[in-house]
N, C-alpha and C positions, 0 to 999 in steps of 0.2 A: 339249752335246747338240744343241742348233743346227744346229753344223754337219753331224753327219750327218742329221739330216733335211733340209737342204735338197738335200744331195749326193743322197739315197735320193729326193727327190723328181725331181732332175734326172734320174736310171739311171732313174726310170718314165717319166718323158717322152718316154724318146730309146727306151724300148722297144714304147714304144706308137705312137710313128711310124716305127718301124720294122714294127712288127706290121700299121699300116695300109695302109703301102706294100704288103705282102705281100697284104693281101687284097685291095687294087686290084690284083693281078698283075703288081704291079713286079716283076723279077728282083733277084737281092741284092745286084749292083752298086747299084742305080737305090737300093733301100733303105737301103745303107750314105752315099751320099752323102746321102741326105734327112738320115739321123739325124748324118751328122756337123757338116751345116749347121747343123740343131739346136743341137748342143752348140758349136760356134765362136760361135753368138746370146748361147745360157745363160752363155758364160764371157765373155762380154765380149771390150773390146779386150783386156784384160791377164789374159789366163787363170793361174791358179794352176801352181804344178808339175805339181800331180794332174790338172788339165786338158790341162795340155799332152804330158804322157805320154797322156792317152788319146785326145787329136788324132793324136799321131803313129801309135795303135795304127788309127786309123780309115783312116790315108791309106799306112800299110804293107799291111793288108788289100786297099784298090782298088787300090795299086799292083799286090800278087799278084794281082787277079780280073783286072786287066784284061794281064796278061801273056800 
């Protein structure tokens, strides 16, 4: 049970600097790299599978925004 709550605590973290970005008027490129910075810190050097699947989901989203 551990491990999903520490995982459900990382998904709140990275949604709530996301959600700040936004209220400081970041656009959602500027928000998505906050939050993926974020989550690159939370997973360390040696991110899990489950991490690095959802790095790669963060930097295929900026690659489409900033196309």
């Amino acid at each position: 049970m551990r491990g999903y709550e520490a995982k459900a605590q990382v998904m709140a973290d990275v949604a709530t600097v996301i959600e700040q970005a936004r209220r400081e008027g970041r656009d959602l490129a500027t928000a998505l790299r906050i939050a993926r910075v974020t989550l690159a810190y939370l997973s360390g050097p040696q991110p899990d599978p489950e991490q690095a699947r959802a790095l790669e989901a963060f930097d295929k989203q900026l690659r489409q925004l900033s196309s």
